[in-house]
KOLZAVEX-209720 format. One record per atom (N, C-alpha, C, O, CB): residue number from 1; residue in one letter; atom name; x, y, z. Coordinates in Angstrom, 3 decimals. Glycine has a CB too. Layout:
BEGIN
  seq  type  atom        xx        yy        zz
  NUM     A    CA         X         Y         Z
...
***
This chain:
BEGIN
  seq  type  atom        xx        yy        zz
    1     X     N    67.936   -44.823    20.120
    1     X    CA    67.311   -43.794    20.916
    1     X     C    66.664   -44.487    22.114
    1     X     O    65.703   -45.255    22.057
    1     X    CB    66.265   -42.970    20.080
    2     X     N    67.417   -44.055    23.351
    2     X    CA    66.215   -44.653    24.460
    2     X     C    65.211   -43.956    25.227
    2     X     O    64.737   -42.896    24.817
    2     X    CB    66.793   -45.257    25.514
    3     X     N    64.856   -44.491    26.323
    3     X    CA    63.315   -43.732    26.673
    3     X     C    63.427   -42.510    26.933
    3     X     O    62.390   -41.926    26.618
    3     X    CB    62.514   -44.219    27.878
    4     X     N    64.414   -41.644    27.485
    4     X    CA    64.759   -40.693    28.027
    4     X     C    64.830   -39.812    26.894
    4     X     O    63.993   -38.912    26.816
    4     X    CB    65.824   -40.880    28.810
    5     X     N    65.865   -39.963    25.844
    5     X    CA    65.730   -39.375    24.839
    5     X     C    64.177   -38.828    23.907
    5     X     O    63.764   -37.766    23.441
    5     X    CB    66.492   -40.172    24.284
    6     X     N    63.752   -40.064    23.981
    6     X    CA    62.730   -40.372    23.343
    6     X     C    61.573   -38.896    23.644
    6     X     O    61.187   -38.009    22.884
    6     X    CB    62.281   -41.955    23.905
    7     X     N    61.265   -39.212    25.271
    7     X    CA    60.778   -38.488    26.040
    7     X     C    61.283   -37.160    26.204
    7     X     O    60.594   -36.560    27.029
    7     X    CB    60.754   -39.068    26.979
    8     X     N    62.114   -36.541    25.794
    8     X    CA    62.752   -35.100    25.409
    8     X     C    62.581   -34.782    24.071
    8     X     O    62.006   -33.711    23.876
    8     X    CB    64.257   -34.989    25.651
    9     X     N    62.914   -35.403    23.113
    9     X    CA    62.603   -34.996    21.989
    9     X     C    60.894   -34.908    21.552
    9     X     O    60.338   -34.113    20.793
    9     X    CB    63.396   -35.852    21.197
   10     X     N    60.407   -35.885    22.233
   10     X    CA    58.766   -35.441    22.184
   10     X     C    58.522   -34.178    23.079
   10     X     O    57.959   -33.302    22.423
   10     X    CB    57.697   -36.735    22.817
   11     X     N    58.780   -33.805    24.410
   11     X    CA    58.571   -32.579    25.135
   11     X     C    59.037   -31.145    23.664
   11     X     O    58.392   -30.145    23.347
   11     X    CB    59.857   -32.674    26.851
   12     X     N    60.096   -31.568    23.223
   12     X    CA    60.784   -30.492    22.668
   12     X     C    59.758   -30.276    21.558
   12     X     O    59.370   -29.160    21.212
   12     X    CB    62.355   -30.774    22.223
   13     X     N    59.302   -31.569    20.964
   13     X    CA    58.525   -31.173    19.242
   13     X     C    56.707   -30.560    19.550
   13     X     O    55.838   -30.086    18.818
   13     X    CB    58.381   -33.243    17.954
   14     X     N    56.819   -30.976    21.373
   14     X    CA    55.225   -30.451    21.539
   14     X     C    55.209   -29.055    22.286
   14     X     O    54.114   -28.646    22.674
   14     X    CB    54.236   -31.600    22.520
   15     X     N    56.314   -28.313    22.510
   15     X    CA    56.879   -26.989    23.038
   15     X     C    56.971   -26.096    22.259
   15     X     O    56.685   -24.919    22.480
   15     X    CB    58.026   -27.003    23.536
   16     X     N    57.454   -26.642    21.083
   16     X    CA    58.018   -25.680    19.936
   16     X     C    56.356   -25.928    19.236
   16     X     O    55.986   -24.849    18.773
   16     X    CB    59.795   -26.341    18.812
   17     X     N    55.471   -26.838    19.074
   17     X    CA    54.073   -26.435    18.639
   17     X     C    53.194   -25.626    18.696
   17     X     O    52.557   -24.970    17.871
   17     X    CB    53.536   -26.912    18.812
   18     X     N    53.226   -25.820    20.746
   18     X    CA    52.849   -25.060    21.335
   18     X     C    53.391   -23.550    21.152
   18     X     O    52.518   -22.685    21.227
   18     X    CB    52.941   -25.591    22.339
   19     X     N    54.646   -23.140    20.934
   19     X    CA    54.719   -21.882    20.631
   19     X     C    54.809   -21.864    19.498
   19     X     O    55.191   -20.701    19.369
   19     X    CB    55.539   -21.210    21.136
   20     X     N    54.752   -22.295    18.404
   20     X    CA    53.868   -21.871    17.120
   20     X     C    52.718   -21.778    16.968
   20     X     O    52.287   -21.026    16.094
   20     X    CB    53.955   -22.464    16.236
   21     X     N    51.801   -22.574    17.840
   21     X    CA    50.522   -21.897    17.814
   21     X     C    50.061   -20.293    18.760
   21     X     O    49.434   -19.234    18.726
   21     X    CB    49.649   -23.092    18.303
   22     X     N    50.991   -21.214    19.568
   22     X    CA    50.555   -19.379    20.206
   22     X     C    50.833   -18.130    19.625
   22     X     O    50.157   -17.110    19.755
   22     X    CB    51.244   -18.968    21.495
   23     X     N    52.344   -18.334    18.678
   23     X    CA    52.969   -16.990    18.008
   23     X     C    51.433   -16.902    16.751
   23     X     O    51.023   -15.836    16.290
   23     X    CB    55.104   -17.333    17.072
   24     X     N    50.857   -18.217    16.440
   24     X    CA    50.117   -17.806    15.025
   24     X     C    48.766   -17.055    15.712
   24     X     O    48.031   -16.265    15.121
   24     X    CB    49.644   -19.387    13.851
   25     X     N    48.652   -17.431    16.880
   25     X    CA    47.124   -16.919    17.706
   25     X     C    47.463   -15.482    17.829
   25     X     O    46.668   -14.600    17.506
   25     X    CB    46.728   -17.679    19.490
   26     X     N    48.843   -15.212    18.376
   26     X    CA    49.001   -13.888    18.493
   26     X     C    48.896   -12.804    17.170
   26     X     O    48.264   -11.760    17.010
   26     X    CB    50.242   -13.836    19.095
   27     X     N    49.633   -13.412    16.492
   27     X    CA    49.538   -12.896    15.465
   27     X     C    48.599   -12.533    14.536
   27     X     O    48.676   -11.485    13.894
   27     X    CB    50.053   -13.310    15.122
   28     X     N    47.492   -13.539    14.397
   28     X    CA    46.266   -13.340    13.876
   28     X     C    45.502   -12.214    14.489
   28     X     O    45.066   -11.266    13.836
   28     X    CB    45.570   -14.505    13.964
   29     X     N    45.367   -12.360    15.730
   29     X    CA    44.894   -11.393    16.829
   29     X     C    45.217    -9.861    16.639
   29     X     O    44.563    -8.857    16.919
   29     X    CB    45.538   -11.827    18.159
   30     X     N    46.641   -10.064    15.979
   30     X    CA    47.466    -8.728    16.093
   30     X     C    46.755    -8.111    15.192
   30     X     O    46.101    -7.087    15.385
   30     X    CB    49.061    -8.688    15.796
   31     X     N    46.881    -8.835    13.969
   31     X    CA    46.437    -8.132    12.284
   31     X     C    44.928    -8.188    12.227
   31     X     O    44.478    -7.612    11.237
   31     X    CB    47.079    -9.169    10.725
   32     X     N    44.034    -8.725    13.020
   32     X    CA    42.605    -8.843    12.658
   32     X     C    41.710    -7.876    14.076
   32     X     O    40.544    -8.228    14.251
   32     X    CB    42.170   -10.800    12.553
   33     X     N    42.130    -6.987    14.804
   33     X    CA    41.692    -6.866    16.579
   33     X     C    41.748    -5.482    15.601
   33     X     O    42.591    -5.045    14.818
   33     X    CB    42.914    -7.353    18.472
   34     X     N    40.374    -5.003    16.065
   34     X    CA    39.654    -3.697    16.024
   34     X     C    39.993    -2.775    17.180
   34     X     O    39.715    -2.924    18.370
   34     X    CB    38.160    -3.930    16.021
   35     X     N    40.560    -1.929    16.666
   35     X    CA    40.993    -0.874    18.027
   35     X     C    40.274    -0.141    18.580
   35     X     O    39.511     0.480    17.840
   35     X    CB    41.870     0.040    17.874
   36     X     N    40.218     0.008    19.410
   36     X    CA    39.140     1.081    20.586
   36     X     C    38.591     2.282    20.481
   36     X     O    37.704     2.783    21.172
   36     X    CB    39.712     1.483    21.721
   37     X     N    39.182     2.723    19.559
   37     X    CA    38.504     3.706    18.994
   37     X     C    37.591     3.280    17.790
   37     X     O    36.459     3.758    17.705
   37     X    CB    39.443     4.670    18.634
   38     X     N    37.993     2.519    16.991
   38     X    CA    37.001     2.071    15.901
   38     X     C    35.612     1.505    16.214
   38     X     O    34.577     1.556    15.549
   38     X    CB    37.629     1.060    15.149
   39     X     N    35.914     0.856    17.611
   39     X    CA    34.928     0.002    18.083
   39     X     C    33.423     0.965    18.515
   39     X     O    32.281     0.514    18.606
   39     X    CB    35.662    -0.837    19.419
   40     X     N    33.799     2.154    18.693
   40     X    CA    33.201     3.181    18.366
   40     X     C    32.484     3.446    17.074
   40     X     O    31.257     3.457    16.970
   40     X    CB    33.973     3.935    18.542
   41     X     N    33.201     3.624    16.250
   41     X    CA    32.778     3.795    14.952
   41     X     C    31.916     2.659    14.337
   41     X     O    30.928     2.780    13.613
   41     X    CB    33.926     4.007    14.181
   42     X     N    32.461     1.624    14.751
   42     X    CA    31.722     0.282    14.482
   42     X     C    30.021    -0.030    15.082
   42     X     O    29.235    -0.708    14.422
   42     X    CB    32.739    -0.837    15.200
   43     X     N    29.597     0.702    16.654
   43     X    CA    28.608     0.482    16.657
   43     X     C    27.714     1.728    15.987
   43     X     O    26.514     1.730    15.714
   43     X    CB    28.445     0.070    17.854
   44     X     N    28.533     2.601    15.845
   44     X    CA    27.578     4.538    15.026
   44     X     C    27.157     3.278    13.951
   44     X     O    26.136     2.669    14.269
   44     X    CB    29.076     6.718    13.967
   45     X     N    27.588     3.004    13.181
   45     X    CA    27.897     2.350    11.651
   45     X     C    26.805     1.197    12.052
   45     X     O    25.819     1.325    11.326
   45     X    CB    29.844     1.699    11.190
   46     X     N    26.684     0.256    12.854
   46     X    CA    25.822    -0.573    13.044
   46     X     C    24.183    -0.273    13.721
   46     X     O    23.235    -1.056    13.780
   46     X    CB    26.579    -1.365    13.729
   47     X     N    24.283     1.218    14.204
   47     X    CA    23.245     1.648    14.690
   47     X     C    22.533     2.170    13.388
   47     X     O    21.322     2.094    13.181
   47     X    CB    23.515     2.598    15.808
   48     X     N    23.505     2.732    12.514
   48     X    CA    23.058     3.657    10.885
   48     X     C    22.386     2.831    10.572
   48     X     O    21.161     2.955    10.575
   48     X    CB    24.120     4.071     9.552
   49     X     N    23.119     1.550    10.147
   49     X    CA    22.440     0.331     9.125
   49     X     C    20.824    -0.291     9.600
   49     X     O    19.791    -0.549     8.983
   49     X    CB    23.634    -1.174     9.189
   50     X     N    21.279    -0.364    11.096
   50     X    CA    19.633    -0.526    11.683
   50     X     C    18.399     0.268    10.998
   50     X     O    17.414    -0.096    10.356
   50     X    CB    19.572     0.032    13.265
   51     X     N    18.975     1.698    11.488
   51     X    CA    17.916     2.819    11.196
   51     X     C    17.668     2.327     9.754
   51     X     O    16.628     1.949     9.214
   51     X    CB    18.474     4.570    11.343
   52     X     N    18.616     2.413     9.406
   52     X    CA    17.941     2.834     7.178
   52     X     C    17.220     0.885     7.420
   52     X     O    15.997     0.784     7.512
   52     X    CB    20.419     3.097     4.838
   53     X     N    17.895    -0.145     7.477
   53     X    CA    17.117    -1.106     7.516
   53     X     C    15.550    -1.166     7.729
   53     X     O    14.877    -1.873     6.979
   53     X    CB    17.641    -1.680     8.272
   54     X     N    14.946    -0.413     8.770
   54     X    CA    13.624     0.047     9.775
   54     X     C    13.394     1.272     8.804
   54     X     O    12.295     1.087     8.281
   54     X    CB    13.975     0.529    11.752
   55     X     N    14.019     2.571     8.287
   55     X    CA    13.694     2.811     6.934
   55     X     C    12.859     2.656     5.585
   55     X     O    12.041     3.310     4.939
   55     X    CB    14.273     2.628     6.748
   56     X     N    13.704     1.078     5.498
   56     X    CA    13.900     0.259     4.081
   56     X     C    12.490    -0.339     4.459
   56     X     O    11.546    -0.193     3.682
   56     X    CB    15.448    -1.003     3.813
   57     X     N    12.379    -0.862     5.387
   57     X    CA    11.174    -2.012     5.508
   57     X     C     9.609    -0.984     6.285
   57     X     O     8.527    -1.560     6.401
   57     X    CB    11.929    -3.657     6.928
   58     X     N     9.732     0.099     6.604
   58     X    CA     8.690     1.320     6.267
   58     X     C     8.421     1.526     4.914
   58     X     O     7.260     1.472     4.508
   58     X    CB     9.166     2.671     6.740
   59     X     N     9.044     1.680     4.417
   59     X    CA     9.109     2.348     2.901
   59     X     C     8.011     1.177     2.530
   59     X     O     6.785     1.274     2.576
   59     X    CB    10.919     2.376     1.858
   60     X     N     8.914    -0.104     2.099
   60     X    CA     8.411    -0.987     1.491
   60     X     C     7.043    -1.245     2.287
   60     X     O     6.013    -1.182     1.616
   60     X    CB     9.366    -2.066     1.344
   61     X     N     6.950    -1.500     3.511
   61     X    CA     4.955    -1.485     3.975
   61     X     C     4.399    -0.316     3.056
   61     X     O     3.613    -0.747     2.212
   61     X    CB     4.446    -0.890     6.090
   62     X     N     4.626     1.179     3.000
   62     X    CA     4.099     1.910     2.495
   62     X     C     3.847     1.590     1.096
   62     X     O     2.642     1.623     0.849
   62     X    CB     4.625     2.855     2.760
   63     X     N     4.501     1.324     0.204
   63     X    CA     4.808     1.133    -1.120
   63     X     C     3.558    -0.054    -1.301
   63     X     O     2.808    -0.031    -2.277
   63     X    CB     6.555     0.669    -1.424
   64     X     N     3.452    -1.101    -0.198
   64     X    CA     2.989    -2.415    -1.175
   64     X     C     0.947    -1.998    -0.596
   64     X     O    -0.126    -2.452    -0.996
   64     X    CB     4.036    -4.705    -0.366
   65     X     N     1.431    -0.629     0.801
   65     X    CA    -0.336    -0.299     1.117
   65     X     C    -0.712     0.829     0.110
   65     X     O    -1.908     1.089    -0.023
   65     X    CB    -0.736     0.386     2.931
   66     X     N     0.121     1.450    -0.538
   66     X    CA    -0.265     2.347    -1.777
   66     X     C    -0.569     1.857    -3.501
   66     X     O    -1.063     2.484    -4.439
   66     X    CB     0.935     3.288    -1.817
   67     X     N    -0.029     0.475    -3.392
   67     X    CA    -0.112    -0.594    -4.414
   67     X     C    -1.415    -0.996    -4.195
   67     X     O    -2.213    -0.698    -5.084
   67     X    CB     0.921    -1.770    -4.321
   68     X     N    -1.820    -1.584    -3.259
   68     X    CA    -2.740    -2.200    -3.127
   68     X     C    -4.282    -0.737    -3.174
   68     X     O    -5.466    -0.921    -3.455
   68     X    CB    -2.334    -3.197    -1.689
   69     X     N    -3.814     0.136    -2.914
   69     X    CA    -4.818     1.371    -3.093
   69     X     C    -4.804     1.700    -4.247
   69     X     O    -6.000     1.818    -4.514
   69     X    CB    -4.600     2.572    -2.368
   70     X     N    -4.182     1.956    -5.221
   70     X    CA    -4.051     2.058    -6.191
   70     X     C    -4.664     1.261    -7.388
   70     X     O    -5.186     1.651    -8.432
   70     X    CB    -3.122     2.109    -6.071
   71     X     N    -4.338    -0.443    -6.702
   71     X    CA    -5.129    -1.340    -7.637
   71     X     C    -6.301    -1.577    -7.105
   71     X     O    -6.808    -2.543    -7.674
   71     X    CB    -4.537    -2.606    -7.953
   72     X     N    -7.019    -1.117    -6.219
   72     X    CA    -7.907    -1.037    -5.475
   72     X     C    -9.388     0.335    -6.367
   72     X     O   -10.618     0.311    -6.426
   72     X    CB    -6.973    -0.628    -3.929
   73     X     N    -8.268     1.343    -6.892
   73     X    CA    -8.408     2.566    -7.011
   73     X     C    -8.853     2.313    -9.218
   73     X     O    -9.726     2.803    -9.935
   73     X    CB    -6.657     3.547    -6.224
   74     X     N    -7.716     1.345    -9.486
   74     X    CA    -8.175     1.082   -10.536
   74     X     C    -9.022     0.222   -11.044
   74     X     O    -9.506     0.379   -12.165
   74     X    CB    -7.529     1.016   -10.958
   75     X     N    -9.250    -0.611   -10.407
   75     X    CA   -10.745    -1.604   -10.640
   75     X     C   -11.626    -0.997   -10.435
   75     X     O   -12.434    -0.959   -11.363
   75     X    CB   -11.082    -2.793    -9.844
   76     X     N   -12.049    -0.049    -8.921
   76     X    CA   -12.974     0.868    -9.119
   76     X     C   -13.603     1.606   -10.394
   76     X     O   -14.747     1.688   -10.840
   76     X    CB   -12.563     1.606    -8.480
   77     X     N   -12.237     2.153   -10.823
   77     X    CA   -12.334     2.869   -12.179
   77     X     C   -12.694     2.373   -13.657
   77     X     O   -13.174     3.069   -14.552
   77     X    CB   -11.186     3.344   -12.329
   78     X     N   -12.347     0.969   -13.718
   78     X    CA   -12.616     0.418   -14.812
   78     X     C   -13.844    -0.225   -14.643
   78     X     O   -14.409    -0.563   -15.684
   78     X    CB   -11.641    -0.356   -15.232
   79     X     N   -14.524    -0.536   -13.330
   79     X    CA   -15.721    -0.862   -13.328
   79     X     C   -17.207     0.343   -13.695
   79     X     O   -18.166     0.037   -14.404
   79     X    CB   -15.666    -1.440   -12.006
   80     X     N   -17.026     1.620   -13.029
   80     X    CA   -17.195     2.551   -13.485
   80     X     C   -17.380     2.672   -15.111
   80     X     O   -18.470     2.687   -15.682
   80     X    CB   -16.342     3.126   -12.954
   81     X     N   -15.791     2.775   -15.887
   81     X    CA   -15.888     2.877   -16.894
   81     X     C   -17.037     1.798   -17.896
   81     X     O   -18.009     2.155   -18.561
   81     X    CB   -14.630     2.903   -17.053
   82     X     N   -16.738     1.052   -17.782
   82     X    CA   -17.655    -0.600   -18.439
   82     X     C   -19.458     0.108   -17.907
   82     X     O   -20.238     0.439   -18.799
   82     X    CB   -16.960    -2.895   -16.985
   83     X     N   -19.754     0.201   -16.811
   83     X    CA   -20.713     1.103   -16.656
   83     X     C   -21.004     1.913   -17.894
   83     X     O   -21.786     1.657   -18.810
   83     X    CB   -20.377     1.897   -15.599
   84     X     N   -20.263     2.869   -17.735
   84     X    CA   -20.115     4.707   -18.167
   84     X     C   -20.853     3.883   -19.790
   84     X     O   -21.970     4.204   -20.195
   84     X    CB   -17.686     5.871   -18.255
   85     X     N   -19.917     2.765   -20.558
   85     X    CA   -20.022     2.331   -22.054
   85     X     C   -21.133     1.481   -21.983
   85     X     O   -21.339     1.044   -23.115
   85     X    CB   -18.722     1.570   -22.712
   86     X     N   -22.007     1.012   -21.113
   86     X    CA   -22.802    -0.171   -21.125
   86     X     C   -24.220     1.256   -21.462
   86     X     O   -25.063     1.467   -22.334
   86     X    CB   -22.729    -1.468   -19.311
   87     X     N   -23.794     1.885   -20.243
   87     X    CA   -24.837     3.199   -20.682
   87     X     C   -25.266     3.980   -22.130
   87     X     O   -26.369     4.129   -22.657
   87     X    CB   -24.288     4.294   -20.001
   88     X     N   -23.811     4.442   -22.567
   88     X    CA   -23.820     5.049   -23.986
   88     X     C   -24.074     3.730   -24.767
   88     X     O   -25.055     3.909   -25.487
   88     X    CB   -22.322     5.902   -24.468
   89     X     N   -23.756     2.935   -24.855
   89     X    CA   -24.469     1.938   -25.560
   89     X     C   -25.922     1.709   -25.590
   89     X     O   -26.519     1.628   -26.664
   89     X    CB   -24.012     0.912   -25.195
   90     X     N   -26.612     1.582   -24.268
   90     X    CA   -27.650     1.590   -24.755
   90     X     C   -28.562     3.062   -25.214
   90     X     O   -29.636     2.933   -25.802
   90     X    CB   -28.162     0.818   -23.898
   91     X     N   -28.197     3.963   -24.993
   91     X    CA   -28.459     5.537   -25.014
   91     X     C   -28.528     5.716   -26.377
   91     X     O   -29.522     6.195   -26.922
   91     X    CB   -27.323     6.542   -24.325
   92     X     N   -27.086     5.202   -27.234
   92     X    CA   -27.267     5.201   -28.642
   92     X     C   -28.217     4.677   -29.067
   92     X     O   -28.929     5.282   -29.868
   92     X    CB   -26.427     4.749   -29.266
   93     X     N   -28.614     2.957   -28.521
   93     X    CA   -29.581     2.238   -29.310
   93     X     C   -31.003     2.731   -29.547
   93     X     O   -31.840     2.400   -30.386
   93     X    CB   -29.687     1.043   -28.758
   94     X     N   -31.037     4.097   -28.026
   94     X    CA   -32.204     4.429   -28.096
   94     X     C   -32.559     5.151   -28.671
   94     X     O   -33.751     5.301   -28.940
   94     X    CB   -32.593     4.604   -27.401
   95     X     N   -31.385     6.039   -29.164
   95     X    CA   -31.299     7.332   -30.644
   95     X     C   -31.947     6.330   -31.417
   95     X     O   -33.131     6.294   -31.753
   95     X    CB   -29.453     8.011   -31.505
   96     X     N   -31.161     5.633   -31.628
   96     X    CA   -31.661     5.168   -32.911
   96     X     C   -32.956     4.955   -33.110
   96     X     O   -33.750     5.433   -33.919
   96     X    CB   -31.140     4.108   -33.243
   97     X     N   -33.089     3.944   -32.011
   97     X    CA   -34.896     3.904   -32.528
   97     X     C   -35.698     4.956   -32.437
   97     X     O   -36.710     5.058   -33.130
   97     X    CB   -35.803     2.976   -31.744
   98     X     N   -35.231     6.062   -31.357
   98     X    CA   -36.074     7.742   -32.086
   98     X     C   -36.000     7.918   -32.698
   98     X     O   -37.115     8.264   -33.089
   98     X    CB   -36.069     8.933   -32.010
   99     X     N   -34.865     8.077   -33.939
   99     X    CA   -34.420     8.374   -34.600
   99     X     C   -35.554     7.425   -36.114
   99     X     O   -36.024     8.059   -37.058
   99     X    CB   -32.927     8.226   -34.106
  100     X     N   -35.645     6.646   -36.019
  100     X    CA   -36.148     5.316   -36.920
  100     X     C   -37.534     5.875   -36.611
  100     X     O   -38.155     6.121   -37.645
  100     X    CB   -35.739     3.440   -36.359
  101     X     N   -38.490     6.266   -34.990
  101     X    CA   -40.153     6.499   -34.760
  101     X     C   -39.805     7.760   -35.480
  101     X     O   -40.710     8.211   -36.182
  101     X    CB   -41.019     6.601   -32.970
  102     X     N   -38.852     8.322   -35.457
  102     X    CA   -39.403     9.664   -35.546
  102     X     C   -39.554     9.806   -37.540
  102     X     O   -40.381    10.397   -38.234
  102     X    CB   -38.082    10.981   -34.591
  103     X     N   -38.489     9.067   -37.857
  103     X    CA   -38.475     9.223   -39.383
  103     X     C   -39.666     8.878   -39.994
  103     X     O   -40.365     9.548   -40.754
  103     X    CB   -37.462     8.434   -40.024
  104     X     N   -39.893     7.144   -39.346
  104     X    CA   -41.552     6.417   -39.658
  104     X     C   -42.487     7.556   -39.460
  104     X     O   -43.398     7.600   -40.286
  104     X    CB   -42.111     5.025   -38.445
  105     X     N   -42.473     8.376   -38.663
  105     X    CA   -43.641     9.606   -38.299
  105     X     C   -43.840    10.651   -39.252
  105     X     O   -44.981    10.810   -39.684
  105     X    CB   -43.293    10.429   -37.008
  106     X     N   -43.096    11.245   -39.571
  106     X    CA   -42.573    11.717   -40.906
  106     X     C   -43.019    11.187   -42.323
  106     X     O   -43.274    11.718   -43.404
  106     X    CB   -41.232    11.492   -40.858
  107     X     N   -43.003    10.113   -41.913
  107     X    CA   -43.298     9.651   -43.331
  107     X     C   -44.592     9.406   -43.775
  107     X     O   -44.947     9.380   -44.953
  107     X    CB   -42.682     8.526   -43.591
  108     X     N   -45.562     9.158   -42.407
  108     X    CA   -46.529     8.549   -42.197
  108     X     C   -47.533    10.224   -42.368
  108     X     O   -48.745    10.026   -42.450
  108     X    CB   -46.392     7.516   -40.686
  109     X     N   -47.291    11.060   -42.396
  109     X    CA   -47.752    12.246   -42.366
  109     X     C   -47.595    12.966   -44.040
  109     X     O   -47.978    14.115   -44.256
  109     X    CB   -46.930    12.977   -41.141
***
């Protein structure tokens, strides 16, 4: 094989590459290219997902400021309560000891 040859058969094996890559570019292009009308549909569909996204992440602020009111709402309440029993506790103790003067009085009579 001499230079000439040489030098054609390389033109030929980097021609025929070249149009195999281009037929595979085209081709990919062909089967994967969103048509003009979809491209439409594609931003409705990407504007939707926004909204409910901005939705999703409202919701959830609301959810974690009604959580926090809530547990806010129940410590209140159980502090209260512990109150409410610290009271009847001592309220009873104080029956009792009326309960005990008043019997001693009674008896003492």
């Amino acid at each position: 094989m001499n230079r000439t040859e040489f030098v054609i058969a390389t033109a030929i094996i980097l021609l025929v590459a070249f149009a195999m890559g281009w037929f595979t570019h085209w081709l990919f292009h062909r089967f994967t290219r969103v048509p003009g009308g979809d491209m439409a549909e594609m931003d409705r569909l990407a504007q939707s997902l926004h909204e409910a996204e901005e939705t999703r992440d409202h919701a959830l602020a609301y959810l974690e400021q009604r959580e926090a009111e809530l547990t806010n709402h129940i410590a209140q309440t159980e502090a209260e309560f512990r109150a409410a029993m610290e009271g009847l506790r001592d309220a009873r103790h104080e029956a009792e000891e009326m309960r005990l003067y008043i019997e001693k009085m009674d008896a003492n009579s």
